[in-house]
py3Dmol code that shows the C-alpha trace and the ligand (Angstrom):
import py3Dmol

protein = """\
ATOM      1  CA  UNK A   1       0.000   0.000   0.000  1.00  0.00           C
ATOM      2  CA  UNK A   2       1.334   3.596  -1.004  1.00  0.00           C
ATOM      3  CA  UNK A   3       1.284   6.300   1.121  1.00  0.00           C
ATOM      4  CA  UNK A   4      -2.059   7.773   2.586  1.00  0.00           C
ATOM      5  CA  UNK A   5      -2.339  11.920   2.579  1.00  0.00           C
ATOM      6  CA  UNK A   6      -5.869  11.507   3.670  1.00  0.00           C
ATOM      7  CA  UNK A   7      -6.237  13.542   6.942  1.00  0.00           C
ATOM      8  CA  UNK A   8      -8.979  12.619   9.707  1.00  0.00           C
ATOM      9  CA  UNK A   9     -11.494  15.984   9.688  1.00  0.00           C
ATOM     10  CA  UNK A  10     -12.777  17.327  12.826  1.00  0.00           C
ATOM     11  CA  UNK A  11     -13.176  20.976  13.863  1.00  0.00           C
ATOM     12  CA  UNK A  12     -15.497  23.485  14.785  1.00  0.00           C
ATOM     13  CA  UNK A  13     -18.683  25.666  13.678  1.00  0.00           C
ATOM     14  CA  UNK A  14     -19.193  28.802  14.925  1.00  0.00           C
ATOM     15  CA  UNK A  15     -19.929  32.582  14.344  1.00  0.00           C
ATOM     16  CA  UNK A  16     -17.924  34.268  15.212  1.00  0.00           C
ATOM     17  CA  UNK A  17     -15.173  31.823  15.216  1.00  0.00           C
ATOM     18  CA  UNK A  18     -12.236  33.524  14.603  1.00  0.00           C
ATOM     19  CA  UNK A  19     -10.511  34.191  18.202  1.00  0.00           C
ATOM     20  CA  UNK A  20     -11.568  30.313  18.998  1.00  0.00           C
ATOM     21  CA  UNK A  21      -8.296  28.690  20.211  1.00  0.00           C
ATOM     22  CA  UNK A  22      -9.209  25.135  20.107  1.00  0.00           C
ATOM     23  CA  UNK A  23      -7.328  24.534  17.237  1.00  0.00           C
ATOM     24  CA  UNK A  24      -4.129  25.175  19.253  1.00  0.00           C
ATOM     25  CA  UNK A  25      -4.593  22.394  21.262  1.00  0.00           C
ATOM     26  CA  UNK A  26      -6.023  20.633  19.214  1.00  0.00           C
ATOM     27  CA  UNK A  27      -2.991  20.542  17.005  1.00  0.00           C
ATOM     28  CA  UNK A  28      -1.106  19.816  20.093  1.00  0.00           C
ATOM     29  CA  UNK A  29      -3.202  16.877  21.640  1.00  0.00           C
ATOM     30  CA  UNK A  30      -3.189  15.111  17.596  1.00  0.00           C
ATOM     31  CA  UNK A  31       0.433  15.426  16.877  1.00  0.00           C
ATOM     32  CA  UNK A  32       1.336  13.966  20.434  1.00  0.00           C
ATOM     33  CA  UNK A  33      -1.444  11.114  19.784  1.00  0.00           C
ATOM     34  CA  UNK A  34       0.899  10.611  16.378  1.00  0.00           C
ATOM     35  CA  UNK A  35      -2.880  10.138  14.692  1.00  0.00           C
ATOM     36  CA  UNK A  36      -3.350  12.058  10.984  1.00  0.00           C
ATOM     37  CA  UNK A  37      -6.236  14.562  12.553  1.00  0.00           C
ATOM     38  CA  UNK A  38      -6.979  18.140  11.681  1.00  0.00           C
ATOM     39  CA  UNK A  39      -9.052  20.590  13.354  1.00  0.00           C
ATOM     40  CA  UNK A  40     -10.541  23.222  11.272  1.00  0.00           C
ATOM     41  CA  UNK A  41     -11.824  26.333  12.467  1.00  0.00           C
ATOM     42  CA  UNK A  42     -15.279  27.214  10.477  1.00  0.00           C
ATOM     43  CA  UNK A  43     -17.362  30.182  10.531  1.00  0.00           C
ATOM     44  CA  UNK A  44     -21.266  29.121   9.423  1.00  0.00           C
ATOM     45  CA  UNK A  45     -23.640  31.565   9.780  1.00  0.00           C
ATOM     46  CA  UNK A  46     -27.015  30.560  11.288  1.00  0.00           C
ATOM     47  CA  UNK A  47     -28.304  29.959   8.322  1.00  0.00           C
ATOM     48  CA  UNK A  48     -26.334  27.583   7.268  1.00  0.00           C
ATOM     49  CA  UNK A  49     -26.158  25.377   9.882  1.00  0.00           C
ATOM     50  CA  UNK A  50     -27.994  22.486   8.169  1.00  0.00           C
ATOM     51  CA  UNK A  51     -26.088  22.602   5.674  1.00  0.00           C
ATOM     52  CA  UNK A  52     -22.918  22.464   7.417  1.00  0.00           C
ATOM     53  CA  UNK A  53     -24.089  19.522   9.942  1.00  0.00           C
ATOM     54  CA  UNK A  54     -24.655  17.630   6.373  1.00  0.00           C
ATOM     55  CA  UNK A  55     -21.041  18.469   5.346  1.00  0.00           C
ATOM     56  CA  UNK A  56     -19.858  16.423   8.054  1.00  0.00           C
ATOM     57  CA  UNK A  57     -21.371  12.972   6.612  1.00  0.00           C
ATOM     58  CA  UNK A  58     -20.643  14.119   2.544  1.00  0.00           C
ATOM     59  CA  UNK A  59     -16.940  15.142   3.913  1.00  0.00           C
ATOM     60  CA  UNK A  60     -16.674  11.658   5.618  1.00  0.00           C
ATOM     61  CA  UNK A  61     -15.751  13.475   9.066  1.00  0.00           C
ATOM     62  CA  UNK A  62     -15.012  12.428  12.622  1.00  0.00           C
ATOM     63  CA  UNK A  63     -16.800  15.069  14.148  1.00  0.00           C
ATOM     64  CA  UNK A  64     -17.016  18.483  15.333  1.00  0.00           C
ATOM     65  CA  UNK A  65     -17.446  21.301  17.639  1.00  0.00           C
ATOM     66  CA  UNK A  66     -20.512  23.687  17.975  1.00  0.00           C
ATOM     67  CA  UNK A  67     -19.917  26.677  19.531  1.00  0.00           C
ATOM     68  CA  UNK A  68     -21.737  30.133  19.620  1.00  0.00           C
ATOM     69  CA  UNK A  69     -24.623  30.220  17.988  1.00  0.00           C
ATOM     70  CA  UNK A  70     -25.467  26.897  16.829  1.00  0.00           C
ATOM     71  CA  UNK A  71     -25.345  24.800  20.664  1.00  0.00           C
ATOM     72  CA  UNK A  72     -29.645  24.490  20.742  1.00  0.00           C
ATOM     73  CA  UNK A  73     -30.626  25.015  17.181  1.00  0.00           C
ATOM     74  CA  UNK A  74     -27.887  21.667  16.188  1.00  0.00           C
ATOM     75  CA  UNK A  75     -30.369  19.402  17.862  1.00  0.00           C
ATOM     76  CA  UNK A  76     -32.594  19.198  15.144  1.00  0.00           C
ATOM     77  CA  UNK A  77     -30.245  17.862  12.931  1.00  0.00           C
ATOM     78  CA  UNK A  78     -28.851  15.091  15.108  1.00  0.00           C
ATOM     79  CA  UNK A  79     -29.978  11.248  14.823  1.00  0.00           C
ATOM     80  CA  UNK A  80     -29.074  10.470  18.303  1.00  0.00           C
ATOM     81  CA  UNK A  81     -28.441  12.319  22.054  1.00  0.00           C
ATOM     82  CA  UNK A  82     -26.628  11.752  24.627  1.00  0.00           C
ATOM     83  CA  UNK A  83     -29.034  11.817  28.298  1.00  0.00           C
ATOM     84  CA  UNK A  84     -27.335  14.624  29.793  1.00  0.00           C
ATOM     85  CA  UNK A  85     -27.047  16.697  26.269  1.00  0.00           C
ATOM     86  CA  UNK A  86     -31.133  16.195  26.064  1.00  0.00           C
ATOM     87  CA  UNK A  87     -31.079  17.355  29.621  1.00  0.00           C
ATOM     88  CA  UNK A  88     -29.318  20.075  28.835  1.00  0.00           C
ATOM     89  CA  UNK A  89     -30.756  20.863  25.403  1.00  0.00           C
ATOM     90  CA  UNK A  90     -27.361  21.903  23.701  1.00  0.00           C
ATOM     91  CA  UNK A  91     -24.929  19.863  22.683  1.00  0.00           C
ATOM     92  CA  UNK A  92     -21.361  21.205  21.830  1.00  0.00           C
ATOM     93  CA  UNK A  93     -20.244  17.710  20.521  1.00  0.00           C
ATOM     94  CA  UNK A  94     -20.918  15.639  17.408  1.00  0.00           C
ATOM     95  CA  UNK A  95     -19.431  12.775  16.232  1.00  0.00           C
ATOM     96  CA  UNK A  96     -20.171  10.780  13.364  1.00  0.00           C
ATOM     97  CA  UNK A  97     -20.566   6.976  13.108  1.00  0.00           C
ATOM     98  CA  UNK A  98     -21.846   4.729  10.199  1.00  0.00           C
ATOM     99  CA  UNK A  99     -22.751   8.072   8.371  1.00  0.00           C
ATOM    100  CA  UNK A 100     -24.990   8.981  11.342  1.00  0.00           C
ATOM    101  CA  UNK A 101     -24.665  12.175  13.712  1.00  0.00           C
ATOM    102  CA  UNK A 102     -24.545  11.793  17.812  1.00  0.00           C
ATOM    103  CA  UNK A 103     -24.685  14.801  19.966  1.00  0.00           C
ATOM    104  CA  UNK A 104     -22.581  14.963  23.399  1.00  0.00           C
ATOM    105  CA  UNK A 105     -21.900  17.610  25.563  1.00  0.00           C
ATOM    106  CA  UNK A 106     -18.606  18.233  27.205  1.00  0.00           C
ATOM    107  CA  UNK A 107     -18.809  21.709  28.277  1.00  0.00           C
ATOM    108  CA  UNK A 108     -19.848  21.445  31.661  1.00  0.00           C
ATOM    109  CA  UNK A 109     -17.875  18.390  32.325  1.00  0.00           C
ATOM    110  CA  UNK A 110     -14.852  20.566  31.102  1.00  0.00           C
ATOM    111  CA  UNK A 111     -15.936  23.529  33.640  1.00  0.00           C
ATOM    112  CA  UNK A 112     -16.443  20.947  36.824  1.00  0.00           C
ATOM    113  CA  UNK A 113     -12.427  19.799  36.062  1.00  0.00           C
ATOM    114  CA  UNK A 114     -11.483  23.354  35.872  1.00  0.00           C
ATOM    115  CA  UNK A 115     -12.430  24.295  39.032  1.00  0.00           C
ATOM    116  CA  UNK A 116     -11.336  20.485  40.736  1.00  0.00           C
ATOM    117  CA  UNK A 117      -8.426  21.440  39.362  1.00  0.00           C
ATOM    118  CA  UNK A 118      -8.333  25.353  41.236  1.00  0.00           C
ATOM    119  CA  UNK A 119      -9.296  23.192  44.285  1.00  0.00           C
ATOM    120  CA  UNK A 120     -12.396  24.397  45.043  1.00  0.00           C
ATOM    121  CA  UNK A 121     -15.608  22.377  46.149  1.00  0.00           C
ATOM    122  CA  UNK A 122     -18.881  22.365  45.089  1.00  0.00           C
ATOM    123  CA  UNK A 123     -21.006  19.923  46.991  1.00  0.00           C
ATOM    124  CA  UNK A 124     -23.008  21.550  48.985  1.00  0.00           C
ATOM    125  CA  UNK A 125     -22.300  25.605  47.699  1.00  0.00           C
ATOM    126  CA  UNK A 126     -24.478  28.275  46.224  1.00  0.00           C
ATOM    127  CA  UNK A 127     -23.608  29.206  43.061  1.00  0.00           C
ATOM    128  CA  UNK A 128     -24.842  32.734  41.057  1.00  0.00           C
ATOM    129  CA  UNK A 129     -25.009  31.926  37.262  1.00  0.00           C
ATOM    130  CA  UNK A 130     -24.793  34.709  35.160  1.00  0.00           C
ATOM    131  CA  UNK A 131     -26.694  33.887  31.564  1.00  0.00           C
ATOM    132  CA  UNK A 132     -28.939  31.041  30.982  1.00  0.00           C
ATOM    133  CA  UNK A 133     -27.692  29.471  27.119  1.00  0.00           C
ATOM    134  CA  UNK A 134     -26.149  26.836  25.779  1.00  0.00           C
ATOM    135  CA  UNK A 135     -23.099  26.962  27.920  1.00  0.00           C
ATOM    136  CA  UNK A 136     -25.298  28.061  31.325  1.00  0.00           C
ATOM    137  CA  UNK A 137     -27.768  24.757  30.358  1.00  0.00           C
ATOM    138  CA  UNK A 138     -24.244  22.469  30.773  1.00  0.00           C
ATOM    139  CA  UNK A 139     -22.952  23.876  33.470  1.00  0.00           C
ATOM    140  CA  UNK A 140     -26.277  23.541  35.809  1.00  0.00           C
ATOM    141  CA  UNK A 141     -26.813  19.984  35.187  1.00  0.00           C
ATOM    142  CA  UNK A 142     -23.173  19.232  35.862  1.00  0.00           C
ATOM    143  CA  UNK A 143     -23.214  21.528  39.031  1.00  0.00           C
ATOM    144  CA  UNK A 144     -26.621  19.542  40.429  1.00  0.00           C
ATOM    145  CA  UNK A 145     -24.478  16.442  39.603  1.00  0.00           C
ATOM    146  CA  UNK A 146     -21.469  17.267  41.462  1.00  0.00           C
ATOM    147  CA  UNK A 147     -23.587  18.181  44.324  1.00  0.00           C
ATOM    148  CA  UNK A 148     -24.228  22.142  44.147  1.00  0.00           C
ATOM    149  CA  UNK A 149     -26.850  23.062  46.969  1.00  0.00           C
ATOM    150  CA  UNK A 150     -28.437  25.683  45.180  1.00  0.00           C
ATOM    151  CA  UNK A 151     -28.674  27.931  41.838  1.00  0.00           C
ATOM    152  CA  UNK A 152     -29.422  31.252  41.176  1.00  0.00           C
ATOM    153  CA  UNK A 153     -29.685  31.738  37.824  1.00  0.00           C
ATOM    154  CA  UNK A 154     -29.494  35.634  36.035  1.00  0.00           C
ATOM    155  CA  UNK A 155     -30.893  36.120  32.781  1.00  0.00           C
ATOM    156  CA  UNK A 156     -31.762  39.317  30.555  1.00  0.00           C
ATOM    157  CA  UNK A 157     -34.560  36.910  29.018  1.00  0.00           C
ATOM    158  CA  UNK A 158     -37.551  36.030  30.914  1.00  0.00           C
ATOM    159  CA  UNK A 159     -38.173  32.912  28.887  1.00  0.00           C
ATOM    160  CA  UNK A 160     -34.922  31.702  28.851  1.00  0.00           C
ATOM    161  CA  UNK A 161     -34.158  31.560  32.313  1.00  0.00           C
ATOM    162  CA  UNK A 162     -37.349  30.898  33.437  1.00  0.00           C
ATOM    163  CA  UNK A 163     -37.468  27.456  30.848  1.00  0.00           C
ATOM    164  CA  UNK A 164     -33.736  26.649  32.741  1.00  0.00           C
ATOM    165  CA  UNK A 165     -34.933  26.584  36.018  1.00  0.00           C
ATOM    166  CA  UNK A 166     -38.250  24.810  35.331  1.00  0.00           C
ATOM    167  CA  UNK A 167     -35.754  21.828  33.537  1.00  0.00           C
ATOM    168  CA  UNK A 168     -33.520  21.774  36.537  1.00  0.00           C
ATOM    169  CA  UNK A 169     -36.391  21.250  39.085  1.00  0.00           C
ATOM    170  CA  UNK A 170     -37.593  18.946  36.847  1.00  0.00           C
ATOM    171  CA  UNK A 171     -34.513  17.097  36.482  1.00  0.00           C
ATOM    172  CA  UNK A 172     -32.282  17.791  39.463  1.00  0.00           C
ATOM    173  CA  UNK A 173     -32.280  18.065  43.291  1.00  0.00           C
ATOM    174  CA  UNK A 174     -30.789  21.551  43.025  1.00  0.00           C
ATOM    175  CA  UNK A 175     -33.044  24.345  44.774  1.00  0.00           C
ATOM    176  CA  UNK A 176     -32.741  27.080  41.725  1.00  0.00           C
ATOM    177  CA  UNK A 177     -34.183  30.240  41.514  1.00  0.00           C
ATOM    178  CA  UNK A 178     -34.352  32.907  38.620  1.00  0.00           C
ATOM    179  CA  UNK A 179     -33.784  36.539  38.334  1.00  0.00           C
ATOM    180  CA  UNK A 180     -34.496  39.020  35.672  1.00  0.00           C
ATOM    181  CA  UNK A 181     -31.346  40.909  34.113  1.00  0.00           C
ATOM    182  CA  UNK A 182     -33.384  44.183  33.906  1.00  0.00           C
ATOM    183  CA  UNK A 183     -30.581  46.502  36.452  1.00  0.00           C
ATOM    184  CA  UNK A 184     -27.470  46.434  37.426  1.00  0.00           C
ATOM    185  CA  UNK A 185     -27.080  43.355  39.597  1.00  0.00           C
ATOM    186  CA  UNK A 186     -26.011  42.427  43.022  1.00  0.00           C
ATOM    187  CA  UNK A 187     -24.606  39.272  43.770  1.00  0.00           C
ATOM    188  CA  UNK A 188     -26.264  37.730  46.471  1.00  0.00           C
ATOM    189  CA  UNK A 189     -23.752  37.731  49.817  1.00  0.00           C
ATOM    190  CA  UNK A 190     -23.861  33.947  50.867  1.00  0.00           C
ATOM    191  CA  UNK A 191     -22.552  33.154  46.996  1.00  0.00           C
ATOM    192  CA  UNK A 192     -19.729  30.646  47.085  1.00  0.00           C
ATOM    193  CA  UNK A 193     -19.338  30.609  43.357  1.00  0.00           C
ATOM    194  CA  UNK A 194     -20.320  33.092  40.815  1.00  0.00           C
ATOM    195  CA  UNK A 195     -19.703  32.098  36.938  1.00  0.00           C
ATOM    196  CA  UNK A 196     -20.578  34.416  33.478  1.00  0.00           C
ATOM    197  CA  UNK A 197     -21.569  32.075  31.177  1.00  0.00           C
ATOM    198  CA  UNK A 198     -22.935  34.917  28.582  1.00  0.00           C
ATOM    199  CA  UNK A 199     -21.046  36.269  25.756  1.00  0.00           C
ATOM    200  CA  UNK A 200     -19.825  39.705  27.498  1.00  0.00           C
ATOM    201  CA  UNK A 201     -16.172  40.341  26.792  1.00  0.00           C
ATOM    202  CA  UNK A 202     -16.195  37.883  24.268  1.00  0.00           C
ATOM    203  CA  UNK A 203     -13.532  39.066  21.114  1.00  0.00           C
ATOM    204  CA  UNK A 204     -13.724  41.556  20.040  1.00  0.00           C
ATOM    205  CA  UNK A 205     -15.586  43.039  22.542  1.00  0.00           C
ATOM    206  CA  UNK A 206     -12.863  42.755  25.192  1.00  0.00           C
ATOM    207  CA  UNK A 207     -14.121  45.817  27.127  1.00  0.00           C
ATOM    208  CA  UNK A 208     -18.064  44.523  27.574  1.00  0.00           C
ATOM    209  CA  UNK A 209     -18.786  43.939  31.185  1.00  0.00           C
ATOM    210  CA  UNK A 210     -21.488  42.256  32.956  1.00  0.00           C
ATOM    211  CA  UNK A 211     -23.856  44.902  34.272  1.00  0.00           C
ATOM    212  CA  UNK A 212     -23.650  43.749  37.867  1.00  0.00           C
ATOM    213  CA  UNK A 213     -22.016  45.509  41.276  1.00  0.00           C
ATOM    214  CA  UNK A 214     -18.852  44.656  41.456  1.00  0.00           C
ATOM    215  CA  UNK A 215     -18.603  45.839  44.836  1.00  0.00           C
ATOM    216  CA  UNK A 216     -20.808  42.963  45.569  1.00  0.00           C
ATOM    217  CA  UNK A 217     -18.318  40.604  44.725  1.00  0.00           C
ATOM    218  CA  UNK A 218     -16.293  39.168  48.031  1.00  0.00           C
ATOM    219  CA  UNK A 219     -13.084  37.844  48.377  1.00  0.00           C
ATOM    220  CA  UNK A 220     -14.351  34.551  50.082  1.00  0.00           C
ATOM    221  CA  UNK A 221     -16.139  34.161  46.362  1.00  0.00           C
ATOM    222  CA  UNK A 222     -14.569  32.073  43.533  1.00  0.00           C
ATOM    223  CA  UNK A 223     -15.766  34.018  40.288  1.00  0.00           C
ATOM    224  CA  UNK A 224     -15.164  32.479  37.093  1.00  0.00           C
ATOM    225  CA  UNK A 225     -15.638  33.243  33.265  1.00  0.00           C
ATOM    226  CA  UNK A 226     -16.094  30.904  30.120  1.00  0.00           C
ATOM    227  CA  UNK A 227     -15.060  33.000  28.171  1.00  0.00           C
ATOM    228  CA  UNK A 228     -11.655  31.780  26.858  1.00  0.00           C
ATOM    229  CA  UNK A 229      -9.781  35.317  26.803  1.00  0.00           C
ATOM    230  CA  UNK A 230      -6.394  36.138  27.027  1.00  0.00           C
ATOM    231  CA  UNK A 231      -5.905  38.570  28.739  1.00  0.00           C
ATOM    232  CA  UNK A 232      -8.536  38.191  31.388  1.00  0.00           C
ATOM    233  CA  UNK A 233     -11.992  39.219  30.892  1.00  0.00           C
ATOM    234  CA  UNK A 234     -13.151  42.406  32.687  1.00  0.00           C
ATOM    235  CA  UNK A 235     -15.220  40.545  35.306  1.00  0.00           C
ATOM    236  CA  UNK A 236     -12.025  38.392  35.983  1.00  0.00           C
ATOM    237  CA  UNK A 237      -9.852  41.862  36.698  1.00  0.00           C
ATOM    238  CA  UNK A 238     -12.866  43.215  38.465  1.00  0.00           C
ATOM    239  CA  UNK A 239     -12.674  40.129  40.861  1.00  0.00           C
ATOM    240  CA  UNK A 240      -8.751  39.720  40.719  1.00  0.00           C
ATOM    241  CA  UNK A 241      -8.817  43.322  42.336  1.00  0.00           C
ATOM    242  CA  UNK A 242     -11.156  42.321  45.024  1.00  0.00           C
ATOM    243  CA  UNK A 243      -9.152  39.382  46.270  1.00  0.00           C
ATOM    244  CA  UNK A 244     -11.696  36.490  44.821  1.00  0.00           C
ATOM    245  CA  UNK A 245      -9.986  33.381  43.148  1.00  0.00           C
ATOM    246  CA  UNK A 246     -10.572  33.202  39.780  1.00  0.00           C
ATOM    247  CA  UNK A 247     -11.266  30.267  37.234  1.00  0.00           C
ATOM    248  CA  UNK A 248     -11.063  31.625  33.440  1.00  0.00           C
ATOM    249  CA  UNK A 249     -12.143  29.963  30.239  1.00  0.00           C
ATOM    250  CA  UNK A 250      -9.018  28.483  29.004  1.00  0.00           C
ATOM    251  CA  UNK A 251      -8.581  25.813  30.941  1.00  0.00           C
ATOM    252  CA  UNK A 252     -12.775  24.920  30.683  1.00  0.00           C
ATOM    253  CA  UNK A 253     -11.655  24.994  26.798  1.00  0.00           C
ATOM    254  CA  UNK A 254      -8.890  22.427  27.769  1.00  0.00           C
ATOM    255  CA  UNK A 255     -10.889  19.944  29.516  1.00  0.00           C
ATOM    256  CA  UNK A 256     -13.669  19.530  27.571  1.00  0.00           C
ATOM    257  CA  UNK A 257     -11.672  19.213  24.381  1.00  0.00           C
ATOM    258  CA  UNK A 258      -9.861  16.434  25.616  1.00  0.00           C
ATOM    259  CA  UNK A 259     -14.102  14.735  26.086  1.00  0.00           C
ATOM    260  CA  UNK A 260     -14.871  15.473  22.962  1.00  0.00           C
ATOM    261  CA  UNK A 261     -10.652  14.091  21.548  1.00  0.00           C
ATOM    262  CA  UNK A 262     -11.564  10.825  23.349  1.00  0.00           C
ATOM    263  CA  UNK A 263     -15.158  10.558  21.903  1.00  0.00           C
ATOM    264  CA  UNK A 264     -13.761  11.704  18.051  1.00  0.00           C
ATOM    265  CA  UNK A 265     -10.342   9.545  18.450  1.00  0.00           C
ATOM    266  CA  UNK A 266     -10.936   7.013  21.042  1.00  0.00           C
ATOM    267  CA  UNK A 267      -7.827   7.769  23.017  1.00  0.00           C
ATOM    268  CA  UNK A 268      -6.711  10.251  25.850  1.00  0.00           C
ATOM    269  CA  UNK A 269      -4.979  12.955  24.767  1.00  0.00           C
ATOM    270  CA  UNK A 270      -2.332  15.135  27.238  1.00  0.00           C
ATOM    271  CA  UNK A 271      -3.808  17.860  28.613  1.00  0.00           C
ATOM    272  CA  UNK A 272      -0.281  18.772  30.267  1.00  0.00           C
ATOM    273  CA  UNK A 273       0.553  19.134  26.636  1.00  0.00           C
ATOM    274  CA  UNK A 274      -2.251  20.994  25.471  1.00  0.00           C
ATOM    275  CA  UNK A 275      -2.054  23.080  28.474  1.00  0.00           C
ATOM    276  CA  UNK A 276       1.595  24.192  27.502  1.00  0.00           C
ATOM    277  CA  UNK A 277       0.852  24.881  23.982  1.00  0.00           C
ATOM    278  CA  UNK A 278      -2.293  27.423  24.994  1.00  0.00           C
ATOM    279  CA  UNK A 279       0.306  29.163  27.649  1.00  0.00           C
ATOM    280  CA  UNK A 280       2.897  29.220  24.852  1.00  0.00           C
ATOM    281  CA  UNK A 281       0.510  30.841  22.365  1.00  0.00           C
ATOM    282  CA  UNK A 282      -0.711  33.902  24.561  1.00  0.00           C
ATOM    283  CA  UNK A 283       2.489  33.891  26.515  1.00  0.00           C
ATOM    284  CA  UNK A 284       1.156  33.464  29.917  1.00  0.00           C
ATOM    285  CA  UNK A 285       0.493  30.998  32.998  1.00  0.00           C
ATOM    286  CA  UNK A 286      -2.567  28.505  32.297  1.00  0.00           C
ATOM    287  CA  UNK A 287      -4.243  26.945  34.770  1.00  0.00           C
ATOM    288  CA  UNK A 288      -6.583  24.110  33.850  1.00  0.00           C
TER     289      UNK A 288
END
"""
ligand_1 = """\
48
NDP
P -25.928 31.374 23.826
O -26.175 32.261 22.660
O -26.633 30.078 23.903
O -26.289 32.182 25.188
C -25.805 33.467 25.420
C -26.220 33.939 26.817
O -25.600 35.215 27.036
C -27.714 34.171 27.005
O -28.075 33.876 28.334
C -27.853 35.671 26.735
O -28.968 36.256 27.381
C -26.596 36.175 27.380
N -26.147 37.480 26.899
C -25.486 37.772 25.739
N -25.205 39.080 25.662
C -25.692 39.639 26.798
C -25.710 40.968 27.328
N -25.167 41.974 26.654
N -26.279 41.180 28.544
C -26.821 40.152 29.237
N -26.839 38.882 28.795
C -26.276 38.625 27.595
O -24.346 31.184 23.892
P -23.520 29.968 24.550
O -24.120 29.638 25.859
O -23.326 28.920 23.559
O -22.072 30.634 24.738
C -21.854 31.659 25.690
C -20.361 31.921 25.838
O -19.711 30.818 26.424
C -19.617 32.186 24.518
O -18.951 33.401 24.640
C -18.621 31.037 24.409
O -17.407 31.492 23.878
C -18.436 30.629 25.851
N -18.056 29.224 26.013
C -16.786 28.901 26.432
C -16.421 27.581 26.615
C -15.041 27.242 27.068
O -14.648 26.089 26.917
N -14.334 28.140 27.688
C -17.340 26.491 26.335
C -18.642 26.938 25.959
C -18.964 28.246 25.768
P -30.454 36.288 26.708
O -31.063 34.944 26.958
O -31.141 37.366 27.437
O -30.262 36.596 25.248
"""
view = py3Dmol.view(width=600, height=400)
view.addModel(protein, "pdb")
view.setStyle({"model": 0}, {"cartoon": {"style": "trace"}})
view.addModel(ligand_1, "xyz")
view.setStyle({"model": 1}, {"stick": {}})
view.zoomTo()
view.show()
């Protein structure tokens, strides 16, 4: 047999895509496998999200990522999901077997390791959400699984957060409760953990902040961001200067692509490894 130049395709869909770093580690976690994997970074507009998810079967591919906006809408085009992604209702994972597409979702998962990782607990803790989407749906269900005593979520849309909370009571133990975005916030004292899981400060609006009081924020909190930014988000710096721990995006963005590695590859890839090739791309300290 000659030599094969045929690569493995995975990647990810998104808009806007651009500033998404996966590909970094990606690259990283594929080479260090030795497999013949690329990650390509794709910008599909809503529209063209069917489309796309068709792609993947007609371009033979492993799999790929959905990121913002396409983590609820991808549902309809998927032949099977996972328990916790229906749960959820988003699904940031696809992979592809015997020309059929099944949805995962890793992003919570990746968020819980994050902040294992920081060393901070969250059985039994109150946690204030900020944002009720695709990435807020993932990181509730995971919280009520690790043990989280209660949610608040915080949402600009009535129908959005009120639809989260009503699935987590259905689904969960977790005592949740939901507040209308309408003012500037305050974040309730006896908070443990507070976490954005909106779009604020997302590139290349680096200089959006979260309309809540940041004087409200103590330094017994952990506050952390999914927003995978380098540098830190505003809310992080907010925080940073009044002595909370933070948790940022990047390492989130570490741990749940090396889920979503195992379920397109079958094999563990080094998140050592992919940690050092994020911290060598922005040229700073990652903690994942
Ligand atoms: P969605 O579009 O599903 O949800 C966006 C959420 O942000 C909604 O709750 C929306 O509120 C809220 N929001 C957006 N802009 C504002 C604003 N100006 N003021 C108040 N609320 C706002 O997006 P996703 O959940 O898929 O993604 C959210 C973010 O999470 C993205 O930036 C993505 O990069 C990041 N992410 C990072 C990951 C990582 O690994 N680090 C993994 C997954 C996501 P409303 O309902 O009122 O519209």
């Amino acid at each position: 047999m000659g030599k094969s130049y045929r690569e493995e395709l995975v990647g990810v869909f998104g808009y806007p895509v651009d500033e998404n770093p996966t590909v970094v580690v990606a690259k990283t976690a594929f080479e260090d496998l030795g497999i013949p994997y690329r990650y390509l970074t794709v910008e599909v507009k809503p529209e063209n999200l069917e489309a796309a998810m068709k792609a993947l079967v007609a371009w033979n591919m492993k799999g790929i990522h959905l990121t913002i906006p396409h983590k609820v809408e991808v549902l309809k085009y998927l032949d099977h999901i996972a328990d916790d992604a229906k749960i959820m209702g988003a699904v940031n994972t696809v992979y592809v077997k015997d020309g059929e597409l099944y949805g995962e979702n890793t992003d919570g998962k990746g968020f819980i390791k994050s902040l294992q990782n920081a060393g901070i607990e969250i059985k039994g803790k109150k946690v204030f959400m900020l944002g009720a989407g695709g990435a807020a749906r993932a990181i509730a269900v995971e919280l009520a699984n690790a043990g989280a005593k209660q949610l608040v979520i915080l949402n600009r849309s009535e129908e959005r957060g009120s639809e989260l909370k009503e699935l987590l009571e259905k689904n969960t133990k977790m005592q949740v409760e939901f507040q209308k975005w309408s003012e500037t916030a305050v974040i309730d004292e006896d908070t443990d953990i507070l976490v954005n899981t909106t779009s604020i400060g997302l590139y290349p609006n680096v200089d959006e902040k979260p309309d809540i009081d940041f004087d409200s924020i103590r330094p017994e909190m952990t506050v952390c961001d999914v927003i995978p930014n380098h540098p830190h988000t505003q809310l992080l710096k907010e925080a940073e200067k009044r002595g909370a721990k933070t948790v940022d995006g990047l390492g989130m963005l570490i741990n749940q692509a090396v889920e979503s590695f195992r379920l397109w590859t079958g094999m563990t890839a080094n998140a050592e490894k992919m940690k050092e090739a994020l911290a060598k791309e922005y040229g700073i300290d990652v903690h994942y």
